[in-house]
C-alpha positions in Angstrom: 66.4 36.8 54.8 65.3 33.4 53.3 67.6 30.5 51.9 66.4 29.6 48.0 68.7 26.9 48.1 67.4 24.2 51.0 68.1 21.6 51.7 70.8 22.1 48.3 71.4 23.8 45.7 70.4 21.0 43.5 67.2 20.2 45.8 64.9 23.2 46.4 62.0 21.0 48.5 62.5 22.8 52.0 62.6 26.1 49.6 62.4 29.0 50.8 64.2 28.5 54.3 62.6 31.8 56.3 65.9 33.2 58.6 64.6 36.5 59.2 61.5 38.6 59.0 62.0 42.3 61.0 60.1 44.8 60.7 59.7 48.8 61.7 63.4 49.3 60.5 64.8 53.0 59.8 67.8 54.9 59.7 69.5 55.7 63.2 71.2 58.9 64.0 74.3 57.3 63.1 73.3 55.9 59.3 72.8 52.7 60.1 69.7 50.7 60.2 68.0 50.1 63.8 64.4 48.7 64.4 62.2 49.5 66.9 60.5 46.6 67.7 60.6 42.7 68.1 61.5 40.6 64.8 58.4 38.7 63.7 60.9 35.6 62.8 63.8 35.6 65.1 67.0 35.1 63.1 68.6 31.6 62.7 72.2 31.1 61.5 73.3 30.1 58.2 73.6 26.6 58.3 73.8 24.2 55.1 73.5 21.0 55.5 77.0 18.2 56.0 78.5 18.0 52.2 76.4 20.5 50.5 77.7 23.0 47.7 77.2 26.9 49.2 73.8 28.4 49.4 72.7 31.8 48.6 71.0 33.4 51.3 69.2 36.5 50.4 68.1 39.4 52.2 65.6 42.3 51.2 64.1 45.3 52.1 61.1 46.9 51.1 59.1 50.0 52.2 57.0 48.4 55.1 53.5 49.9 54.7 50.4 50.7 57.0 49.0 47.5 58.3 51.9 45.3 57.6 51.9 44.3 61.0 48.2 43.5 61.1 48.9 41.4 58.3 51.9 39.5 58.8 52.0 38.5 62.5 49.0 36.1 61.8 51.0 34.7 58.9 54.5 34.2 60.9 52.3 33.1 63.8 50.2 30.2 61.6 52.9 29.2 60.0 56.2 28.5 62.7 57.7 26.1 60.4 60.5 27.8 58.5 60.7 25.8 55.8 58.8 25.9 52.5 58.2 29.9 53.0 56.7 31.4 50.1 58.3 34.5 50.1 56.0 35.5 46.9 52.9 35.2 48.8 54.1 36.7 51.8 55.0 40.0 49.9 52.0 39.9 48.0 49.7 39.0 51.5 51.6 42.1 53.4 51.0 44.2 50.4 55.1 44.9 50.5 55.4 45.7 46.7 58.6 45.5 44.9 62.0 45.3 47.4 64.1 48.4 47.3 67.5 47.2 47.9 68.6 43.1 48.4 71.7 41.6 48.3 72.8 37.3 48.9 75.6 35.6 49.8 77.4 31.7 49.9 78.0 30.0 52.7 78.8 26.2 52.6 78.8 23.3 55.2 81.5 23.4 58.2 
């Protein structure tokens, strides 16, 4: 889950804002989507700055293949700043390909 739109809509220089990176996920018993393992970047709330319009925050998933782990903990891990995440070079690093479903929303300031 990353945030395109930080610190504003109409000011992308934290862009991307990383909120979540979790992998080994796969459908429970019940349908629904569990993981087995630790996220890689521990989820942080939506949170737009005072007086900002809405931000979209968008999540993806792709199919997570062999060695993504061995590739993407070292770049989580050298990079623990959140902000300026380049989502493009992280999918390209991990070797994640294309995402197979996504979806955003808005959320504004309180």
């Amino acid at each position: 889950m990353v945030d395109p739109d930080a610190p504003s809509p109409q000011d992308h220089s934290h862009s991307d804002v990383r909120h979540f990176v979790g992998p080994n996920f796969h459908l429970g018993a019940s349908g629904k989507l569990t993981n087995s393992t630790p996220a890689l970047s521990e989820f942080r709330d939506p949170r737009p700055t005072a007086f900002s319009t809405p931000h979209r925050y968008t999540l993806l998933a792709f199919v997570q293949p062999p060695g993504f782990m061995a590739a993407a903990t070292p770049i989580i891990r050298e990079n623990p700043s959140v902000t300026n995440f380049n989502l493009t070079s992280f999918v390209a690093a991990t070797g994640l390909g294309d995402p197979v479903a996504g979806t955003f929303f808005l959320t504004g300031s309180d």
